[in-house]
C-alpha angles and dihedrals in degrees: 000000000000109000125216113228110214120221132147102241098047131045109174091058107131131167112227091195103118104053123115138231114229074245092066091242113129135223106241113241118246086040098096144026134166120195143160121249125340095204094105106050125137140237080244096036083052091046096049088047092063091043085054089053102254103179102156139040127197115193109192095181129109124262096246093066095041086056093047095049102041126222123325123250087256085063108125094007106138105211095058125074105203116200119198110214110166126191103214124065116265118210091225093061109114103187098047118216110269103232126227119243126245131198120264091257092055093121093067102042096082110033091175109088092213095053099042084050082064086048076052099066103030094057090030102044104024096141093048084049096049094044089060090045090053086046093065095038083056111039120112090217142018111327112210120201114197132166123170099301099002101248116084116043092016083049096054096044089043090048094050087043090047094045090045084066100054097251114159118269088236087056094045090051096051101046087053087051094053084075090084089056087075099021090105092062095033090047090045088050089048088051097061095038108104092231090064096030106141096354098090113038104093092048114102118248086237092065081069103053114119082233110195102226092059086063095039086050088054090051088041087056094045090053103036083047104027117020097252140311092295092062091030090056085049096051087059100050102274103148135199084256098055094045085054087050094049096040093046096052096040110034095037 
C-alpha cells in the first residue's frame, strides 16, 4: 500500500513503495514518491527529506511557472540532484520533442478533456516523459516527481512507471485517485502562489478532483492503440536497457 508522508510545507506526498507487480514482485519502499509543488517546504520539511534518503527531484512543470515562483527550498542543497522534465513544450528547447504518432480517429478515442490532456503529453513530450522515468530507474535514493498539485502530469509519469512494472490497472487507478484525498489544502496552497493568483478562484474544488475513470480512459487508450504500456513506452523510445534499470531499482 502506498504511504502519505506527512510535512508542513506538502500535502500530496505520497510513498509508492508497497504496490505489487501481477507477477507478485513489490515496489521497495523509499524508491519512489509523487508529490505536488515543492515551493513551501520548511527548514524542518528540507531537513526530514534528506533523513528519508531524497536523492532525486523531477519537476514536470513549465518553465513559466518555475521562473514566477523562484527556487525551491532544496535549491543548493548538495545531497539532492534536481531534473527538470516539463510536459509542455518550452520555446528555449533546442532538440523538440518528436511526437508519437496516433491513428487518424484519435479525436474520438478519449471524450473526456482532462484525459485526452494526459494522451497530450504522452504523444507531444515522450522523451520528456521517458527522461523522468529514467531519473527514478537510475537514483540512488528516493526519486520524487512533483508538478503544481501533484495529479495531472505526476499522475501520468507515475501511471506509465507503474504500468511499466506490471502493477495491476485497479492499483494504478486508485493510486492516481488518492490524490483527492489532499486537493483542499494543494489547491489552497496553489490559490495563494504568485504564479495561480487569481486564476483559480472561480473554479469549483470538484475540477480538481484525481477522478478514477479519467485514468482508467488513458489505460483503456493504450491498450485499445497500443497494446498496452509496455509497447506504448516502446513506441516512444523506452529501450531493454531502460525497463532493467528501472526493475532493478525499484523492485529490488
Amino acid at each position: 500500500m502506498t504511504g502519505w508522508i506527512e510535512l508542513d510545507g506538502l500535502d500530496n506526498l505520497r510513498d509508492l513503495g508497497g504496490l505489487r507487480t501481477s507477477g507478485g514482485a513489490e515496489i521497495v519502499p523509499g524508491r519512489l514518491w509523487r508529490s505536488d509543488n515543492l515551493q513551501s517546504l520548511t527548514a524542518a520539511d528540507v531537513s526530514r527529506l534528506h533523513d528519508l534518503g531524497l536523492s532525486d527531484v523531477v519537476d514536470l512543470r513549465s518553465g513559466f511557472e518555475i521562473r514566477s515562483e523562484g527556487p525551491t527550498p532544496l535549491a543548493g542543497q548538495g545531497w539532492v540532484t534536481y531534473h527538470w522534465h516539463s510536459l509542455v513544450p518550452e520555446e528555449e528547447e533546442q532538440l523538440p520533442d518528436a511526437a508519437v504518432p496516433l491513428p487518424e480517429d484519435a479525436s474520438t478515442l478519449l471524450a473526456d478533456p482532462v484525459a485526452a490532456s494526459y494522451l497530450g503529453y504522452i504523444t507531444e513530450r515522450p522523451r520528456a516523459i521517458l527522461d523522468a522515468m529514467r531519473v527514478v530507474g537510475t537514483a540512488h535514493g528516493a526519486a520524487l516527481v512533483h508538478c503544481a498539485a501533484g495529479k495531472d502530469r505526476t499522475g501520468t509519469v507515475v501511471a506509465l512507471a507503474l504500468g511499466a512494472l506490471g502493477v495491476a490497472r485497479d492499483d494504478i487507478v486508485a493510486d492516481y485517485a488518492l490524490t483527492t484525498e489532499r486537493i483542499g489544502p494543494v489547491v489552497e496552497r496553489m490559490r495563494q502562489a504568485r504564479t495561480y493568483t487569481g486564476r483559480l478562484d472561480d473554479v469549483p474544488l470538484e475540477m480538481f478532483h484525481a477522478r478514477p475513470e479519467v485514468m482508467a480512459a488513458l489505460l483503456d487508450v493504450t491498450d485499445d492503440v497500443w497494446g498496452g504500456v509496455g509497447p506504448l513506452l516502446t513506441a516512444m523510445g523506452w529501450s531493454a536497457a531502460d525497463q532493467n534499470a528501472l526493475e532493478d531499482r525499484l523492485l529490488g
